[in-house]
N, C-alpha and C positions, 0 to 999 in steps of 0.2 A: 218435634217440640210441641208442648203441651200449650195451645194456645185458648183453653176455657177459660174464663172468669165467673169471680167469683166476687160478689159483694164484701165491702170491708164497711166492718159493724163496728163502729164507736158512741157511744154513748146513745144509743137508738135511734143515733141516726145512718141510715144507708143511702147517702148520694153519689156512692163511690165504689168504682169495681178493681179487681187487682187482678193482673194475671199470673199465671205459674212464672212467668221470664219477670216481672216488677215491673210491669207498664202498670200504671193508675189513670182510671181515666175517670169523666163523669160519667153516672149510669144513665143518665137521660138525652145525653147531644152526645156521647159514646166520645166526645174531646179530649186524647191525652194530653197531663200536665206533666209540664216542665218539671224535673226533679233536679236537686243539687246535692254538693256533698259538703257532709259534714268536716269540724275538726278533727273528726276520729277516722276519715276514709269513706265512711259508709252514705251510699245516697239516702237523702228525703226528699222527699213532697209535702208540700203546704196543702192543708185541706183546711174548709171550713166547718167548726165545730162549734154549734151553737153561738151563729152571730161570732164566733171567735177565730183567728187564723192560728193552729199549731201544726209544727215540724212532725212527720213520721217519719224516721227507720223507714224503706219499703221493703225491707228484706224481713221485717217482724212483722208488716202488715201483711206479706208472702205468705208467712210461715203461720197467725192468726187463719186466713182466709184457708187455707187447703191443708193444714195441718191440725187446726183445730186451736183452744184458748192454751195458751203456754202455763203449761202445771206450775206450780209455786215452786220458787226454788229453782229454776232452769232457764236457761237462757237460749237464745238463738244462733246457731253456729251456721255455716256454711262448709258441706263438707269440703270442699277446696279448698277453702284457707282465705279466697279473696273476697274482700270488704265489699268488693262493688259488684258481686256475683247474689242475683236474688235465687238462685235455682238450687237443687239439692240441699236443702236446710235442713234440721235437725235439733230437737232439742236434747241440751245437754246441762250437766253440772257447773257453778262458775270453774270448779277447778280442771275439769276434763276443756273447758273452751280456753281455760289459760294454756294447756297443757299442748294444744292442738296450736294457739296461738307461736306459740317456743319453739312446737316442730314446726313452721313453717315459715318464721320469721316475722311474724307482723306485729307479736310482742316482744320486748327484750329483757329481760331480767338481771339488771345490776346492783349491786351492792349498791346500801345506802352509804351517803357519807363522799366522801372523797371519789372512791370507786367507782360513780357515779357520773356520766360526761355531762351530764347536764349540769352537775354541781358551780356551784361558784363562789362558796368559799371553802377552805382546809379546814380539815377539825381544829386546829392551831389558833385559827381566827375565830373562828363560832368559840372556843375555849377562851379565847381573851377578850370576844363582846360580851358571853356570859358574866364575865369578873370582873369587866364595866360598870355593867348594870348593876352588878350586885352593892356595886361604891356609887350608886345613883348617878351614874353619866347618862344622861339625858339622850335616848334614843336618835335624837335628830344630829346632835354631836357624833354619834358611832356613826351614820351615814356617812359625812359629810369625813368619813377618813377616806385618803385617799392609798392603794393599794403602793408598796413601796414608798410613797413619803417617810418621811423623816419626823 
């Protein structure tokens, strides 16, 4: 395993090194920091940028550091599939990393509308708040319906 580093460069500043596996550490006490995960799966680490604390990706700070700047229009994949894997990255198109997503299962592609498991109302409903509003029923009144009531 590829264990060099390489400084990650944000905004001119470099107080921070990444390695090929997604350890970040500081470049001067060589201290690794704690990383967490996001909503989406993916880990970050907190750095400080200019007097300021923001989130990175370490898997786009990976793939900046030993891949080079991420061409416009491309995104960072992982060729495995998993979110919390910094290694074997790759840039790609949004739609080849949707597409790699599909095959692997990390994204899922449902119909919108009903089709949808996240949905939470029928088209039947959205069709009869739309014709609510359109007779000025006051949005706070459509809430305030309860599902099955009478």
């Amino acid at each position: 395993m590829d264990t060099s580093w390489r400084p990650i460069i944000i905004e001119l500043e470099m107080d921070y090194e990444v390695s090929a596996s997604g350890q970040v550490r500081r470049r001067t006490t060589h201290q690794p920091l704690p990383g967490t995960i996001n909503t989406c799966g993916y880990p970050v680490v907190t750095l400080t940028i200019q007097r300021g604390e923001r989130k990175f990706p370490i898997h786009r700070l990976v793939a900046r550091a030993f891949l080079g700047p991420c061409p416009e229009g491309l995104e960072v994949h992982p060729l495995d599939g998993v979110r919390t894997h910094s290694q074997n990255l790759r840039y790609v198109t949004r739609a080849e990393n949707l597409r790699a997503g599909v095959e692997t299962g990390t994204v899922s592609l449902f119909e919108p509308g009903e089709g949808n498991p996240s949905s939470k109302l029928s088209e039947a409903q959205v069709r009869n708040i739309l014709a609510l509003l359109r007779y000025s029923v006051r949005p706070g009144a459509i809430r305030q319906i309860q599902p099955g009531a009478a």
